[in-house]
C-alpha positions as CSV (number, residue, x, y, z in Angstrom):
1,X,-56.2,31.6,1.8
2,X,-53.9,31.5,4.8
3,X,-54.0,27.8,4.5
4,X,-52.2,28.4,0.7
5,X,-49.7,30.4,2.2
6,X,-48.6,28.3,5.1
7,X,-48.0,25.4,2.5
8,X,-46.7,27.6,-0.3
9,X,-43.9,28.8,2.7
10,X,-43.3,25.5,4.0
11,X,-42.8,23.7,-0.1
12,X,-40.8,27.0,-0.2
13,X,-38.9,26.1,2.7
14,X,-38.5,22.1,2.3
15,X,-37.0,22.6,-1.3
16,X,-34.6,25.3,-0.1
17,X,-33.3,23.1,2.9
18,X,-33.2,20.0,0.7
19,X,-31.0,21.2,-2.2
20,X,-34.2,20.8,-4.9
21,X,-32.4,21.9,-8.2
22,X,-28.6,21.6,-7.2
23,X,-28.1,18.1,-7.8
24,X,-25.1,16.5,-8.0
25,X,-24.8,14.2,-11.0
26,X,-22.7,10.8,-10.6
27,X,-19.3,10.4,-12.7
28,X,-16.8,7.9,-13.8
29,X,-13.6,7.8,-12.7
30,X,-10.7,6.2,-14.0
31,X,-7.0,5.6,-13.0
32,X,-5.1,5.1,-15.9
33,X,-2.7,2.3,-16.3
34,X,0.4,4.0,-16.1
35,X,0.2,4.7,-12.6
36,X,2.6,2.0,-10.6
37,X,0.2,1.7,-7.5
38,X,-3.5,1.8,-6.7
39,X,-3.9,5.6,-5.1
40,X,-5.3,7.4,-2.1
41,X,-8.1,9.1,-3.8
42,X,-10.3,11.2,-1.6
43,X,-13.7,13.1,-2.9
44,X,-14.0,16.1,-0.5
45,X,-16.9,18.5,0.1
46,X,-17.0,22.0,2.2
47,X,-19.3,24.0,3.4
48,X,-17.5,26.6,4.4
49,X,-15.1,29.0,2.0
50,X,-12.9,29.6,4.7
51,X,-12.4,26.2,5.6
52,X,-12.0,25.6,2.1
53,X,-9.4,28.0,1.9
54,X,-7.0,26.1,4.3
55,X,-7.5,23.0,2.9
56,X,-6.5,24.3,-0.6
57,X,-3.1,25.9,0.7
58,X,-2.4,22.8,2.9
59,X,-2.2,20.8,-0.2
60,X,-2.4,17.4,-1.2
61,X,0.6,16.2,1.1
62,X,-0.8,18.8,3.8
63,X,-3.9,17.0,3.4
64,X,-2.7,13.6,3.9
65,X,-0.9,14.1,6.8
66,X,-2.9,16.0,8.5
67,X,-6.7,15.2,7.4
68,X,-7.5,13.3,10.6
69,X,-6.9,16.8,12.5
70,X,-9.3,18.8,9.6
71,X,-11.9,16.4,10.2
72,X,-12.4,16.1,14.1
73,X,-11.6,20.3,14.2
74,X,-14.1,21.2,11.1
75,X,-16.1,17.7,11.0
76,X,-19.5,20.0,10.2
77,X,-18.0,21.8,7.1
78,X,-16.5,18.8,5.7
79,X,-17.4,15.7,4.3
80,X,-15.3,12.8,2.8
81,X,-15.5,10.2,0.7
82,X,-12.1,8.0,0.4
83,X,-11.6,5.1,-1.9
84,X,-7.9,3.2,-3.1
85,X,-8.1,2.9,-6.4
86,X,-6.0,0.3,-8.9
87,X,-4.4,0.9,-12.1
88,X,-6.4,0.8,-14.6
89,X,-9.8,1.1,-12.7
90,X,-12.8,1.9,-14.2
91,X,-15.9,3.4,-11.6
92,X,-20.0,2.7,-13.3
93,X,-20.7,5.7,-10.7
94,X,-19.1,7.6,-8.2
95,X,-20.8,10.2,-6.1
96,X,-19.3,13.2,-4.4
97,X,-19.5,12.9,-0.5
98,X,-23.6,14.5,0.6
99,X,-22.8,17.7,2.8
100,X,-26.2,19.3,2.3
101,X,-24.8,23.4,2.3
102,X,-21.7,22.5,0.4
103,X,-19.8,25.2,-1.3
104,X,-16.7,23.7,-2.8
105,X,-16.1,20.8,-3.8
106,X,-12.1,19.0,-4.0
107,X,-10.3,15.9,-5.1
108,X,-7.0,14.7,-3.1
109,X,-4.5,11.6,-4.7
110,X,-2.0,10.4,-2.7
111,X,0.3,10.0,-5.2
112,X,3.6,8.0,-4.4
113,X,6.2,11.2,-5.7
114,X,4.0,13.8,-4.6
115,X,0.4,14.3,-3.5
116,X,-2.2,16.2,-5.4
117,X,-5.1,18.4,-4.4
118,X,-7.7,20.1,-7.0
119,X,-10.5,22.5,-6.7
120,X,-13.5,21.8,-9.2
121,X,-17.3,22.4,-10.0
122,X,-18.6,19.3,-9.5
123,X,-21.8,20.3,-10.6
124,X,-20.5,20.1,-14.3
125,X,-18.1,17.0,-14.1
126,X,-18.7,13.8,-15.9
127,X,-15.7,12.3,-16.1
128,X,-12.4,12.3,-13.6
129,X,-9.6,10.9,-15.1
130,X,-6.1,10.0,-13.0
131,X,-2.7,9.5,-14.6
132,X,0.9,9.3,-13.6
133,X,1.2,12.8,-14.8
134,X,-2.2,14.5,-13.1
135,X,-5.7,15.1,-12.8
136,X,-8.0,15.5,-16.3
137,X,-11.7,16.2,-15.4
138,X,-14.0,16.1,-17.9
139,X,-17.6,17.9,-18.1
């Protein structure tokens, strides 16, 4: 009977750690045509709300210019994944970047006039869409 419990606690355990039942679904993301220049497009998850915070009110051009500096000072609570994207591209499957206690979740474009950054649920999006104009998600 012990025996039962010592598994039941550690299957308990190994699901919790491993994220078992928040799985993060791949998307498609697509920069429309009008855009005049492939983009800065980064995928960013944090950990911690605080953290997350700053980044929000930093901005898309605060992130830009200073996301080297938030990665080597909070390099635990963040994780990135960056890509340059064409006009007109068309992503099969993109993932959001793997930070296993992540608790928001953030896209940043480098647009040309004026950089972009957007707080989402990515548990819920299926579809990112990038225009001249801004940022449609789709779920």
């Amino acid at each position: 009977m012990v025996r039962i419990r010592y598994i039941a606690v550690f299957l308990l355990l190994f699901l919790t750690l491993t994220g078992c039942g928040q799985q993060l679904d791949p998307f498609t993301m697509h920069v429309e045509d009008d855009n005049e220049t492939a983009l800065q497009i980064d995928l960013i998850a944090v950990s911690d709300n605080a953290v997350g915070a700053m980044l929000h009110s930093a901005g898309g051009a605060g992130w830009f210019s200073d996301k080297q500096a938030f990665l080597a000072g909070y390099s635990g609570n963040i994780a990135v994944r960056h890509y340059e994207l064409v006009p007109g591209y068309v992503s099969a499957e993109m993932r959001w970047p793997s930070l296993s206690d992540a608790t928001m979740f953030m896209i940043a474009i480098n647009y040309p006039d004026q950089p972009r950054f957007m707080a989402m649920d990515a548990y819920s999006v299926r579809k990112i869409i990038v225009g001249k104009c801004g940022i449609e998600v789709q779920t």
